[in-house]
TORKOL-4160 file (C-alpha; in steps of 0.2 Angstrom, whole numbers, padded with zeros to 4 digits, m for minus):
106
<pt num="1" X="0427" Y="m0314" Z="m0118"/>
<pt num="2" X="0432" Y="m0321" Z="m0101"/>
<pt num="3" X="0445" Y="m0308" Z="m0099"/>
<pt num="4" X="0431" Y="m0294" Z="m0103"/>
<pt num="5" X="0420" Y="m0301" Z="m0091"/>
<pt num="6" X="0429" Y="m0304" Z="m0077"/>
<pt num="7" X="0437" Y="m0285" Z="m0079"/>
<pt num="8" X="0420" Y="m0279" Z="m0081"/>
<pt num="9" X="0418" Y="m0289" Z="m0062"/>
<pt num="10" X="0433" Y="m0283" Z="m0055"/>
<pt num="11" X="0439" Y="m0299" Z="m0054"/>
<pt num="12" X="0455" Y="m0309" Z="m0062"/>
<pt num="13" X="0449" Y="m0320" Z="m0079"/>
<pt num="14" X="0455" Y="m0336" Z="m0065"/>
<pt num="15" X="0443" Y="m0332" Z="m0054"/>
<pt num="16" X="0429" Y="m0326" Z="m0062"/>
<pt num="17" X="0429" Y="m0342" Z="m0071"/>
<pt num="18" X="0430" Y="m0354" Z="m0056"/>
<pt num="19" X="0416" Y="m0344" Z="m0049"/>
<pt num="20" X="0405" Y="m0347" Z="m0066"/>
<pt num="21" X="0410" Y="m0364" Z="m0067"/>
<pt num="22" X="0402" Y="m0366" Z="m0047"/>
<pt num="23" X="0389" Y="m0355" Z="m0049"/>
<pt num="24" X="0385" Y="m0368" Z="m0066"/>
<pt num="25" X="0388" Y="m0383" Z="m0056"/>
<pt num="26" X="0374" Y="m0377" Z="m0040"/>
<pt num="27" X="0364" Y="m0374" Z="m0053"/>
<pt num="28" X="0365" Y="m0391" Z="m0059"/>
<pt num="29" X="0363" Y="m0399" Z="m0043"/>
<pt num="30" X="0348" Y="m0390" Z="m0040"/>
<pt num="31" X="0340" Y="m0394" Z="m0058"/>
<pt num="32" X="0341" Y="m0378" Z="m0064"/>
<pt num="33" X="0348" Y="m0381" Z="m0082"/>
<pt num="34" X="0342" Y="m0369" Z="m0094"/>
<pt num="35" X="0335" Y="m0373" Z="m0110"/>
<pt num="36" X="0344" Y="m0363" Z="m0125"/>
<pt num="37" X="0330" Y="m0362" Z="m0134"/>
<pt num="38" X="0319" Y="m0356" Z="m0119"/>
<pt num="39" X="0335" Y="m0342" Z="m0118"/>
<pt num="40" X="0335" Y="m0340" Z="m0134"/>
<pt num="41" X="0314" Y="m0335" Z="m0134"/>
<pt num="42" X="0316" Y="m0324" Z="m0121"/>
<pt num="43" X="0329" Y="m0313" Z="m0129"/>
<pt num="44" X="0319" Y="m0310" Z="m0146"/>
<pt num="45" X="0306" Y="m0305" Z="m0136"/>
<pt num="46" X="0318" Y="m0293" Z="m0125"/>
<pt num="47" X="0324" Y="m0286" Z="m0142"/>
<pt num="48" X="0306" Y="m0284" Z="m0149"/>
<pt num="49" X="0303" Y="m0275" Z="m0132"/>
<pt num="50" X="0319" Y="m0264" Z="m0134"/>
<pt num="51" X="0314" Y="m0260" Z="m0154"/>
<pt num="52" X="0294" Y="m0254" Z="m0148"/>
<pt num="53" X="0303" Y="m0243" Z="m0133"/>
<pt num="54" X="0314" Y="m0235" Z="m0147"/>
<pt num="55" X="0300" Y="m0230" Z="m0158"/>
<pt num="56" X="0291" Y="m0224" Z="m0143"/>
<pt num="57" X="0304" Y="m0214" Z="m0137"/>
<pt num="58" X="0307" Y="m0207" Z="m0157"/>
<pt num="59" X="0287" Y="m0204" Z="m0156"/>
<pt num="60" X="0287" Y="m0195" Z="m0140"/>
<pt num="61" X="0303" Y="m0185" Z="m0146"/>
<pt num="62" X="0294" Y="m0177" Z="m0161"/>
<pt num="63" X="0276" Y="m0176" Z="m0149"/>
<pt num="64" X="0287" Y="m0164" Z="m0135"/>
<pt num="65" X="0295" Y="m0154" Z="m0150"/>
<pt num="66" X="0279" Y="m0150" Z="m0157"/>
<pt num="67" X="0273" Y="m0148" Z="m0139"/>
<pt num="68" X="0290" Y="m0135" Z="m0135"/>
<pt num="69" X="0288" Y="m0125" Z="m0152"/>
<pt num="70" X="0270" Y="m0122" Z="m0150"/>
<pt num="71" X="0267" Y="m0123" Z="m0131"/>
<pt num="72" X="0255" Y="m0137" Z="m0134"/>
<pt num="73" X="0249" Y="m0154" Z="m0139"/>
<pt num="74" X="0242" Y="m0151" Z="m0156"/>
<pt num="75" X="0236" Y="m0167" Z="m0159"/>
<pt num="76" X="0227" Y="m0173" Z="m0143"/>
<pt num="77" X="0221" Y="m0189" Z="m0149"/>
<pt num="78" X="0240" Y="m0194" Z="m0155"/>
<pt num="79" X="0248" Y="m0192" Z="m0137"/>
<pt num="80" X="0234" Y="m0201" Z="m0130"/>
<pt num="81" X="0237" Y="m0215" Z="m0141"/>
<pt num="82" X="0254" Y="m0215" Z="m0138"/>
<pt num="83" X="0251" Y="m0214" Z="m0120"/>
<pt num="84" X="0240" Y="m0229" Z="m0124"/>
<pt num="85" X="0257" Y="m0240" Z="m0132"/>
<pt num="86" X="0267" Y="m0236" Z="m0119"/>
<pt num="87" X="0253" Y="m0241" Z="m0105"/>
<pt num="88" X="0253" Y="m0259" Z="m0116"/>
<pt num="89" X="0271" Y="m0259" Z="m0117"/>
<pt num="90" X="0274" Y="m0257" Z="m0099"/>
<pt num="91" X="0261" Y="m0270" Z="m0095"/>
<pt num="92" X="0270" Y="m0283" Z="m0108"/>
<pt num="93" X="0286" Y="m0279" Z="m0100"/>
<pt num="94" X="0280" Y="m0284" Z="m0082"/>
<pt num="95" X="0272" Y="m0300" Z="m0088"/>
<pt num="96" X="0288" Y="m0305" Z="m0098"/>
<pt num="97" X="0300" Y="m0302" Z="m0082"/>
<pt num="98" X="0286" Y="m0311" Z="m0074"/>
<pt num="99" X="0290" Y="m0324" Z="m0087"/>
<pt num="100" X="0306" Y="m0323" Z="m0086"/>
<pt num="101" X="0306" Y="m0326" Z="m0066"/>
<pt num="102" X="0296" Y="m0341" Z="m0069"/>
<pt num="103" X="0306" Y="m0349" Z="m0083"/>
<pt num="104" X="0323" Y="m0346" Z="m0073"/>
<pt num="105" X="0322" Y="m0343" Z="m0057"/>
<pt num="106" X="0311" Y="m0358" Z="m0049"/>
């Protein structure tokens, strides 16, 4: 995994672990230990996020195929509440990197 990483970094496996281990050690100093559960919280709701995106993107897919084969929105009150979901998912989205900011970035 270190080797992936640090390749990924353009950097040699050596290095990019000294770098993480002092990175981990300022972190530390400064009190900024992470809980795992906090971590772990966060990315269920990333993943939940990503899931609701994808169906959105399935839903809007089928809305411009519709749209392309008959030069129109045929169901006008669908689109608008797809727009409505993605209005909602976007704000979600900027209050949990909000969240996010103030969970682990003091």
């Amino acid at each position: 995994m270190i080797v992936m990483v640090a390749a990924r970094e353009g950097m040699k496996p050596g290095a990019w672990a000294q770098q993480a281990a002092y990175e981990a050690a300022l972190r530390r100093q400064r009190g900024e230990v992470f809980e795992r559960g906090l971590v772990h919280e966060l990315i269920a709701e990333l993943r939940e996020q990503r899931r609701v995106l994808a169906n959105i993107g399935g839903s809007l897919n089928q809305l411009a195929k519709v749209a392309n084969s008959t030069g129109g929105v045929e169901h006008l009150p669908a689109a608008q509440g797809l727009l409505r979901v993605v209005r909602n998912v976007v704000r979600a989205s900027d209050e949990l990197v909000a969240r996010v900011r103030a969970e682990l970035l003091p």
